[in-house]
PAKE-302968 format. One record per atom (N, C-alpha, C): residue in three letters; atom name; x, z, y. Coordinates in Angstrom, 3 decimals. Last residue first. Layout:
! residues N
<residuo->ala&atomo->CA&X->X&Z->Z&Y->Y>
...
This chain:
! residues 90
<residuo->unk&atomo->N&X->32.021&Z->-49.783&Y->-56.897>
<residuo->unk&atomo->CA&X->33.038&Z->-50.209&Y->-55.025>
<residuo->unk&atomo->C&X->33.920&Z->-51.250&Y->-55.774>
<residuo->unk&atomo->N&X->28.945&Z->-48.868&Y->-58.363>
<residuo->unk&atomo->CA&X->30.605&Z->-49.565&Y->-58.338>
<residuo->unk&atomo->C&X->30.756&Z->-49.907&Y->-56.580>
<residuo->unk&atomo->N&X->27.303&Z->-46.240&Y->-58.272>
<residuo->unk&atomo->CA&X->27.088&Z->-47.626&Y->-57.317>
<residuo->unk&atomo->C&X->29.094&Z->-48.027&Y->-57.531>
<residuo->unk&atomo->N&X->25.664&Z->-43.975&Y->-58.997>
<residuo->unk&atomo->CA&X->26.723&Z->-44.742&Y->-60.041>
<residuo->unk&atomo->C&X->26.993&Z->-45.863&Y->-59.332>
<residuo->unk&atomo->N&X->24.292&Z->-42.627&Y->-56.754>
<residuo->unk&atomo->CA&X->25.007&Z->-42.008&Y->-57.740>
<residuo->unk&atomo->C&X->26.278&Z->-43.126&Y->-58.380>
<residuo->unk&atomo->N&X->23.503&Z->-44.484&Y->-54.450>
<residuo->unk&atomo->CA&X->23.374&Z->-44.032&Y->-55.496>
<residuo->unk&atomo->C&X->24.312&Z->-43.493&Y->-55.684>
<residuo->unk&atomo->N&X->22.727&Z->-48.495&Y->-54.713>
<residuo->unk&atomo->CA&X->22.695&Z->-47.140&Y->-53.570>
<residuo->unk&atomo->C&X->22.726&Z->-45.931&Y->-54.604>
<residuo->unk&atomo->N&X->21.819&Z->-51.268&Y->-54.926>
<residuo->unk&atomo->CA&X->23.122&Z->-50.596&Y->-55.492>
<residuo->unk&atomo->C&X->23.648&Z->-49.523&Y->-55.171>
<residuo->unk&atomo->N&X->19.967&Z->-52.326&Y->-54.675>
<residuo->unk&atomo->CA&X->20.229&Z->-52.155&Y->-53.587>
<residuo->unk&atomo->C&X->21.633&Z->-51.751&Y->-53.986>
<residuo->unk&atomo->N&X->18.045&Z->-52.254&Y->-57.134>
<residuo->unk&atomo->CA&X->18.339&Z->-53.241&Y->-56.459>
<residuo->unk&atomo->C&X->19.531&Z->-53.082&Y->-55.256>
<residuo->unk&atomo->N&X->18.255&Z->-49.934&Y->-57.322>
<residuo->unk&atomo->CA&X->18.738&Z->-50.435&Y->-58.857>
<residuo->unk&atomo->C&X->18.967&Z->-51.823&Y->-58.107>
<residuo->unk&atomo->N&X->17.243&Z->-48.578&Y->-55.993>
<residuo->unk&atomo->CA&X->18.548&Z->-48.052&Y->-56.130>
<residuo->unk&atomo->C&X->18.984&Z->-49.316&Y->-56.789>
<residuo->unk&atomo->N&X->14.595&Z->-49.248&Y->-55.828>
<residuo->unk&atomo->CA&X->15.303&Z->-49.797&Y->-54.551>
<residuo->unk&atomo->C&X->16.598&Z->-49.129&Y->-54.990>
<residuo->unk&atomo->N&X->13.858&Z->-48.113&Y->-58.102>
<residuo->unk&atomo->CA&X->13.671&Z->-49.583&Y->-57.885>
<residuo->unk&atomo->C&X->14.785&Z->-49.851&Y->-57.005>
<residuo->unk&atomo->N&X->13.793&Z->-45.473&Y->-57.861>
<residuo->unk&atomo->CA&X->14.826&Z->-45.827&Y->-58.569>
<residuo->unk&atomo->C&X->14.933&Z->-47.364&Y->-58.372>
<residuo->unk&atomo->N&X->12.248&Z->-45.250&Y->-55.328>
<residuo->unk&atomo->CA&X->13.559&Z->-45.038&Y->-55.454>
<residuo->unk&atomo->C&X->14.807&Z->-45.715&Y->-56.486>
<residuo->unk&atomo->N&X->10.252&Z->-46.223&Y->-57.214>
<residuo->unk&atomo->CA&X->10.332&Z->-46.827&Y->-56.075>
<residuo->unk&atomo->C&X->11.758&Z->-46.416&Y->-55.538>
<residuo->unk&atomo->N&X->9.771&Z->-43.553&Y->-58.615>
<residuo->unk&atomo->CA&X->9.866&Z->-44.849&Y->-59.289>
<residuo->unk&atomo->C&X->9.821&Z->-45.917&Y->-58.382>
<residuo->unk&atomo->N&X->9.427&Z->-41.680&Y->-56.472>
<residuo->unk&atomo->CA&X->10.523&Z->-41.485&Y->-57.312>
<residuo->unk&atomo->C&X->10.869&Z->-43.316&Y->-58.238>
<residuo->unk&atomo->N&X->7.134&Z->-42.698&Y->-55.607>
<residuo->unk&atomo->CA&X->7.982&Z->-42.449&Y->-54.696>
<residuo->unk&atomo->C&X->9.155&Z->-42.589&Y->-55.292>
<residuo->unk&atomo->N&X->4.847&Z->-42.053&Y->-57.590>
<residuo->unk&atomo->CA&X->5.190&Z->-43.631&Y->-57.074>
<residuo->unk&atomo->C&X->6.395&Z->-43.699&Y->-56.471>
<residuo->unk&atomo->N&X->5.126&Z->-39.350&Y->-57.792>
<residuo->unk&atomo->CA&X->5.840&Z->-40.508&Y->-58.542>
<residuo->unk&atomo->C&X->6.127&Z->-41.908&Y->-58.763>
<residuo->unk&atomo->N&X->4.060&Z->-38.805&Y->-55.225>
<residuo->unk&atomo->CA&X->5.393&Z->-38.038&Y->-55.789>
<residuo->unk&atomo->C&X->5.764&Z->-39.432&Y->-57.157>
<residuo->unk&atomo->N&X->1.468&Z->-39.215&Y->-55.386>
<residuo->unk&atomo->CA&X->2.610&Z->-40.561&Y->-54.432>
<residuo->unk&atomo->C&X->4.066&Z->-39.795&Y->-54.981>
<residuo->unk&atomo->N&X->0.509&Z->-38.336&Y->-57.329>
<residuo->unk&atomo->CA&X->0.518&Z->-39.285&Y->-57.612>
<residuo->unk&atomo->C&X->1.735&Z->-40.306&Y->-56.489>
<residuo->unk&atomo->N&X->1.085&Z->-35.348&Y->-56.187>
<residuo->unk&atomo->CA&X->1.979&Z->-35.623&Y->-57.740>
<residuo->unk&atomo->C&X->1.439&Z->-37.438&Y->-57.769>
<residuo->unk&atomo->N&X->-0.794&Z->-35.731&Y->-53.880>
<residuo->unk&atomo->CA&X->0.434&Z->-35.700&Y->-53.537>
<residuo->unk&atomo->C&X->1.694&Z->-35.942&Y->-55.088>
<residuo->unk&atomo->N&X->-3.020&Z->-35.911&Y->-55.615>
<residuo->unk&atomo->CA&X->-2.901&Z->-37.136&Y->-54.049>
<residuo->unk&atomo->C&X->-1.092&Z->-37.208&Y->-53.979>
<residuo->unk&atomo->N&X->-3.233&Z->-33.704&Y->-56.315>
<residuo->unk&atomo->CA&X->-3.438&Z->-34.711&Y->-57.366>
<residuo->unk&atomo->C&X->-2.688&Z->-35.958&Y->-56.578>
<residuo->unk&atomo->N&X->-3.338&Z->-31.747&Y->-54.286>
<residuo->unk&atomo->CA&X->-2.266&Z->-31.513&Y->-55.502>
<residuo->unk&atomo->C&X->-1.860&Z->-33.137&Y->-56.269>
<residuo->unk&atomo->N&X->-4.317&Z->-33.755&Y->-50.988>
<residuo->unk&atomo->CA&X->-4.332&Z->-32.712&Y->-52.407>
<residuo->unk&atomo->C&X->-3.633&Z->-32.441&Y->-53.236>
<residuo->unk&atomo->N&X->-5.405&Z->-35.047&Y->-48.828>
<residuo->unk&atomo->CA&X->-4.083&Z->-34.222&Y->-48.904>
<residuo->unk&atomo->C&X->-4.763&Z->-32.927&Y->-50.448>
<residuo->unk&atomo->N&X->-7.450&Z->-37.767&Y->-50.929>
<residuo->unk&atomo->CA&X->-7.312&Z->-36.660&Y->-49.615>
<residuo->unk&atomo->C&X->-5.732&Z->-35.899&Y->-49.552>
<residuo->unk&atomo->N&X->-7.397&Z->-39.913&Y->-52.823>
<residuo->unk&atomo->CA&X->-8.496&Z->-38.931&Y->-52.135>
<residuo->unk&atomo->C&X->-8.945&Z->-37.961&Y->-51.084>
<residuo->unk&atomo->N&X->-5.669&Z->-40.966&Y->-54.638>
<residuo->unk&atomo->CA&X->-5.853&Z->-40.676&Y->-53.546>
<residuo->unk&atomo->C&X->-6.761&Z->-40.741&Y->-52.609>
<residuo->unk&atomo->N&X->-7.219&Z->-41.807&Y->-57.336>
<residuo->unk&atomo->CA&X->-6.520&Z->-40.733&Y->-56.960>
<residuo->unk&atomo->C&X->-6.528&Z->-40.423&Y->-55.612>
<residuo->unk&atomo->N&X->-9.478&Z->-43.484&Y->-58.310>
<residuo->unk&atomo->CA&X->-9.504&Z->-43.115&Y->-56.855>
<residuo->unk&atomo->C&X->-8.197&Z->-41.721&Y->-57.314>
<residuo->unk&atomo->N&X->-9.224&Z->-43.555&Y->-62.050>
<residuo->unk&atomo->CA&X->-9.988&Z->-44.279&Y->-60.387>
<residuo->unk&atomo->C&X->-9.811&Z->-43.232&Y->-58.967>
<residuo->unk&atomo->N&X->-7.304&Z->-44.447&Y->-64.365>
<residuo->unk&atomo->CA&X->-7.336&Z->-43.339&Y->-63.701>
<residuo->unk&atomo->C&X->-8.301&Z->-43.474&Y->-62.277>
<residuo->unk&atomo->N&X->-5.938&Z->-46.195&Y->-66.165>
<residuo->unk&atomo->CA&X->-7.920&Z->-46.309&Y->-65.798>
<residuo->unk&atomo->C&X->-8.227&Z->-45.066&Y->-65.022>
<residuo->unk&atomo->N&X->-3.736&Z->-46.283&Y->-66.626>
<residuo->unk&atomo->CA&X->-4.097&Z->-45.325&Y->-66.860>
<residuo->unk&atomo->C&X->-5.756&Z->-45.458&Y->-67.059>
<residuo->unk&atomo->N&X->-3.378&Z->-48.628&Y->-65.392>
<residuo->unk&atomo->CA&X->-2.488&Z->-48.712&Y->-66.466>
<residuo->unk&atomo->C&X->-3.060&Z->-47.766&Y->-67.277>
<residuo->unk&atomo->N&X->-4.533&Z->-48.714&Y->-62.918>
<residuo->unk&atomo->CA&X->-4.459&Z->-50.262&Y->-63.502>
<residuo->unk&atomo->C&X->-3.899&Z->-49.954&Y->-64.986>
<residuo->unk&atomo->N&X->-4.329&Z->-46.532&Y->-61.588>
<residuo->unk&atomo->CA&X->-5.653&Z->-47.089&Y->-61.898>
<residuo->unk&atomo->C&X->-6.043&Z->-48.289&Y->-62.924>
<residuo->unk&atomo->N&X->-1.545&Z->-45.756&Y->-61.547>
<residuo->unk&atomo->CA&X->-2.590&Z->-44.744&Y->-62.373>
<residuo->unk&atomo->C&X->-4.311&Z->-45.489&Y->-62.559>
<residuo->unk&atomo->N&X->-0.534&Z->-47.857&Y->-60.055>
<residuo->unk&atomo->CA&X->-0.442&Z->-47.936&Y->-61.674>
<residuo->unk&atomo->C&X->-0.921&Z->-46.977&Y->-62.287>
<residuo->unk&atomo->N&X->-1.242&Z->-47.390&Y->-57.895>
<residuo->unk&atomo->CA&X->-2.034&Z->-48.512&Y->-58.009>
<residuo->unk&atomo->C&X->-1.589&Z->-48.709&Y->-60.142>
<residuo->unk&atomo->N&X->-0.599&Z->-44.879&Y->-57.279>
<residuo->unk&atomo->CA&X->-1.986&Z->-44.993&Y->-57.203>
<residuo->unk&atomo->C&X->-2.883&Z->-46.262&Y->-57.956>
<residuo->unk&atomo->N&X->1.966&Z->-45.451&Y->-57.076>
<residuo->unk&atomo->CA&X->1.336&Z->-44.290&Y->-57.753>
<residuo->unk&atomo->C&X->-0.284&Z->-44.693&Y->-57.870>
<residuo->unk&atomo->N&X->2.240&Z->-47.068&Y->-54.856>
<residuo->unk&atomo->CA&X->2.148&Z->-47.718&Y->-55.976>
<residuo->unk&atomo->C&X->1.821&Z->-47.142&Y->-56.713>
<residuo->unk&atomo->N&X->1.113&Z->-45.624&Y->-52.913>
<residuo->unk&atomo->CA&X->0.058&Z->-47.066&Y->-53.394>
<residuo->unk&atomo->C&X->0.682&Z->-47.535&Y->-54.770>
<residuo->unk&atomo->N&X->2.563&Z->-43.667&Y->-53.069>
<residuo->unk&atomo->CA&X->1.659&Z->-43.424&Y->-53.005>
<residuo->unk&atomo->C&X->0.821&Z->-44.825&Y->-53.242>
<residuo->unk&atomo->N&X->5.066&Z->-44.984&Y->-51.686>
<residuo->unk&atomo->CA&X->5.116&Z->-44.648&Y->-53.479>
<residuo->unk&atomo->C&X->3.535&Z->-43.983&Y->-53.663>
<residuo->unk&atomo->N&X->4.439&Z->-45.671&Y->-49.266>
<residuo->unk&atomo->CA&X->4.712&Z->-46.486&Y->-50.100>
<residuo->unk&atomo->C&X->4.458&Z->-46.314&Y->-51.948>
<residuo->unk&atomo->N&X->4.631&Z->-43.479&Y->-48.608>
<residuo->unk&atomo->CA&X->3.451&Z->-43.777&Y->-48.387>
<residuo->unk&atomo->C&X->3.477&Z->-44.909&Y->-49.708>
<residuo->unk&atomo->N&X->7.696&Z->-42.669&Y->-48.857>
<residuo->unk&atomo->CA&X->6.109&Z->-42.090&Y->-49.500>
<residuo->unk&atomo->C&X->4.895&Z->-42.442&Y->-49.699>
<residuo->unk&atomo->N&X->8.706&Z->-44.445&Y->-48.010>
<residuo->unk&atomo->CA&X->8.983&Z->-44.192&Y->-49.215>
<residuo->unk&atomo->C&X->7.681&Z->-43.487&Y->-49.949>
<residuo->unk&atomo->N&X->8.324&Z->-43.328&Y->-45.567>
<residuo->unk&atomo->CA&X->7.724&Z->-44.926&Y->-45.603>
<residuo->unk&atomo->C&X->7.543&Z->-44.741&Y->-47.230>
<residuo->unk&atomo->N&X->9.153&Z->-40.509&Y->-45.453>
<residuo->unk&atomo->CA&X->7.605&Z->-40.992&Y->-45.042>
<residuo->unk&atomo->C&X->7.319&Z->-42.436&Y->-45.693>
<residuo->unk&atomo->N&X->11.433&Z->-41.676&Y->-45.491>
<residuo->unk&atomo->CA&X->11.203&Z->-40.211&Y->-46.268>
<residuo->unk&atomo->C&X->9.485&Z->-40.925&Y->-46.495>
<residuo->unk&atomo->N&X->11.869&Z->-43.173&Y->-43.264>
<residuo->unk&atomo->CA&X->12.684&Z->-43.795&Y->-44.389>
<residuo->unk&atomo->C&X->11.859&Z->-42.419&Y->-45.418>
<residuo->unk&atomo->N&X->11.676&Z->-40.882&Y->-41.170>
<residuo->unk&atomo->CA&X->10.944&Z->-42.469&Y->-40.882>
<residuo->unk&atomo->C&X->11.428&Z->-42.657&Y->-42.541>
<residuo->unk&atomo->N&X->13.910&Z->-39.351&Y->-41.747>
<residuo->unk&atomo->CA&X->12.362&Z->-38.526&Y->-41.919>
<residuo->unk&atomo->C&X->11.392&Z->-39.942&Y->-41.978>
<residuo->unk&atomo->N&X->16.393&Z->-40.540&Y->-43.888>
<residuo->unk&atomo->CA&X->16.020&Z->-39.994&Y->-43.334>
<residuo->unk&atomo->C&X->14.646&Z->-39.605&Y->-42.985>
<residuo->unk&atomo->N&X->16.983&Z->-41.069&Y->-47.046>
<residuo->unk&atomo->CA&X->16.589&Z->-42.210&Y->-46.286>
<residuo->unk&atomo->C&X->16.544&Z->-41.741&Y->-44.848>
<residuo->unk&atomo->N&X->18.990&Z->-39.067&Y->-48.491>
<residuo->unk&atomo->CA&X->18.569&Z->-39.466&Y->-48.274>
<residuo->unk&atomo->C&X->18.000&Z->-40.767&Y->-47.315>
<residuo->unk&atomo->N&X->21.644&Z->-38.945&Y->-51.227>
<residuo->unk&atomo->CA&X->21.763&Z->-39.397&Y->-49.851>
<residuo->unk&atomo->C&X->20.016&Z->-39.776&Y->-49.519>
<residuo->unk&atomo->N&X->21.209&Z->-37.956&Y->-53.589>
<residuo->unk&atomo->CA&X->22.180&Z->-39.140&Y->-53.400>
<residuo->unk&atomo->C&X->22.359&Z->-39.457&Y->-52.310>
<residuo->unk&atomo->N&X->18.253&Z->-36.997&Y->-55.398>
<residuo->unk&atomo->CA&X->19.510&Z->-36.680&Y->-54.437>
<residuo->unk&atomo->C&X->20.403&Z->-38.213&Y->-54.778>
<residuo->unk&atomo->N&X->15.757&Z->-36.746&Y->-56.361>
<residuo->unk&atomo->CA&X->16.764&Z->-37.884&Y->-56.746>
<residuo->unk&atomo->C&X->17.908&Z->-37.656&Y->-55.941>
<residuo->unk&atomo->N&X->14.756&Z->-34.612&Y->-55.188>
<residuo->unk&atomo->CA&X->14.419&Z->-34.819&Y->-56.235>
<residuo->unk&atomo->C&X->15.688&Z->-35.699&Y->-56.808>
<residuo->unk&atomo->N&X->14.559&Z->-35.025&Y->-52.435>
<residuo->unk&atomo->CA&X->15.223&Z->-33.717&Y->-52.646>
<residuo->unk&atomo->C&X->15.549&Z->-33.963&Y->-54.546>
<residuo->unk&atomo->N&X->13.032&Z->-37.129&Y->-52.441>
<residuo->unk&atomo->CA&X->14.068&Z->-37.331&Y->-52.095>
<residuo->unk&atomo->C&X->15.101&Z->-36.325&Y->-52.495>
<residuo->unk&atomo->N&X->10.587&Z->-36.291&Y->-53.579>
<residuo->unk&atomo->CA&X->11.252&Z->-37.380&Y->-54.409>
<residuo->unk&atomo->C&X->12.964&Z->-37.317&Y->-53.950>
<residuo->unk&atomo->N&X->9.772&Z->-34.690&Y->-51.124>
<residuo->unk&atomo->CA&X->10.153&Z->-34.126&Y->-52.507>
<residuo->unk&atomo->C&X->10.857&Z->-35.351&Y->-53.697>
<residuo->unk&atomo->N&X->9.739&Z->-36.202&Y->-49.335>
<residuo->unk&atomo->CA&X->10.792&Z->-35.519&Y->-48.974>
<residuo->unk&atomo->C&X->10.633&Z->-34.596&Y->-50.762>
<residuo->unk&atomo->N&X->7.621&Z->-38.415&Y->-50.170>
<residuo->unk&atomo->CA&X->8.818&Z->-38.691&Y->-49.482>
<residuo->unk&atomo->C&X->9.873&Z->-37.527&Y->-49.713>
<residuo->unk&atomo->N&X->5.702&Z->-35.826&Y->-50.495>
<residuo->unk&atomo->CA&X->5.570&Z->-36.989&Y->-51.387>
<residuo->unk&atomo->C&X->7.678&Z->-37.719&Y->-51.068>
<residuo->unk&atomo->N&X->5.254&Z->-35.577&Y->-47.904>
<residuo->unk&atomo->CA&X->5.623&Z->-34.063&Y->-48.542>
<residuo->unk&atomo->C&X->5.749&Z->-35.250&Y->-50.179>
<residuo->unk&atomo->N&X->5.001&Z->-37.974&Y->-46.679>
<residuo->unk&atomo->CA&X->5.773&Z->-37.244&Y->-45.747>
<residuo->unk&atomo->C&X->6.420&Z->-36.043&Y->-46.973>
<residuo->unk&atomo->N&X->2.052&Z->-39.087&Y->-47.836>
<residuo->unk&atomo->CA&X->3.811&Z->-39.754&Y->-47.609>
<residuo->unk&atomo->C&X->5.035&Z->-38.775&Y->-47.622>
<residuo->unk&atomo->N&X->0.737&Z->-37.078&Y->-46.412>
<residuo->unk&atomo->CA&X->1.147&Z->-36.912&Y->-48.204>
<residuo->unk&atomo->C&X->2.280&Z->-37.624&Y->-48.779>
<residuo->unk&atomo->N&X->0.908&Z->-37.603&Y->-43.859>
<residuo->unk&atomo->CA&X->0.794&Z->-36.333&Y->-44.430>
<residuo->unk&atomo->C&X->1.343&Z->-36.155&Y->-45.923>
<residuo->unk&atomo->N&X->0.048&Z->-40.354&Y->-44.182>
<residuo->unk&atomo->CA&X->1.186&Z->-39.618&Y->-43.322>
<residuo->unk&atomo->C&X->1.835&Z->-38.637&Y->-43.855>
<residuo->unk&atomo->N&X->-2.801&Z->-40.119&Y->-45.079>
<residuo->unk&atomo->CA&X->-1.317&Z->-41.132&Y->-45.593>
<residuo->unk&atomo->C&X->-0.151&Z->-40.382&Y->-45.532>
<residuo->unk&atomo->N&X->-3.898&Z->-38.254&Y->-43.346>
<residuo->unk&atomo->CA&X->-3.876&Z->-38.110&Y->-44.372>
<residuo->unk&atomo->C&X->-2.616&Z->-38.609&Y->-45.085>
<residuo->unk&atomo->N&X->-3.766&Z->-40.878&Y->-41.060>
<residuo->unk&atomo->CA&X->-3.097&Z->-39.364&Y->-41.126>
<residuo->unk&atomo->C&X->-2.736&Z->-38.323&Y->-42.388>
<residuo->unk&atomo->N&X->-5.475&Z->-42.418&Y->-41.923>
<residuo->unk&atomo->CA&X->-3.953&Z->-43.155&Y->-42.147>
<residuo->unk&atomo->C&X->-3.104&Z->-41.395&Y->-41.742>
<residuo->unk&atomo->N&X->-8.056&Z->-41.253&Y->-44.646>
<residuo->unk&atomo->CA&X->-7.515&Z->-41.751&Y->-43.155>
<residuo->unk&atomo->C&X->-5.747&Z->-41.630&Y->-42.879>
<residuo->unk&atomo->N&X->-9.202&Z->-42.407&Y->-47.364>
<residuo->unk&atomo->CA&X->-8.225&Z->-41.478&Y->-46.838>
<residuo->unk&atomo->C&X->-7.717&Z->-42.053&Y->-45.521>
């Protein structure tokens, strides 16, 4: 998958997790990174956990629900670390 592709699925991957987990987003750079990001990890625990091989494959349904949940479970990571959020004590 060429790094445009990435981009692309980052980007609609990114902004649906975000719309998804509300709380304040990352903005469009921060949307995208999240995505791309949650896309390797989506990818890398549908292959390693699932035996699932090559999800990301192209701008597709499958491409985009796999970085969609890398994304979301990467959110919650960086919430849980970061203390960002909904339930964040002051």
């Amino acid at each position: 998958m060429g790094i445009l592709s990435w981009i692309i699925v980052g980007l609609i991957a990114g902004f649906l997790a975000g719309q998804v987990m509300r709380g304040g987003g990352y903005g469009l750079i921060g949307d995208i990174i999240i995505g791309v990001l949650g896309g390797l990890l989506g990818g890398w625990i549908a292959f390693y956990f699932f035996h699932i091989g090559d999800t990301m494959t192209g701008i597709n349904l499958v491409s985009i629900l796999v970085a969609f949940a890398g994304a979301i479970l990467l959110i919650l990571v960086l919430r849980m670390i970061g203390g960002r959020g909904r339930y964040r004590r002051d």
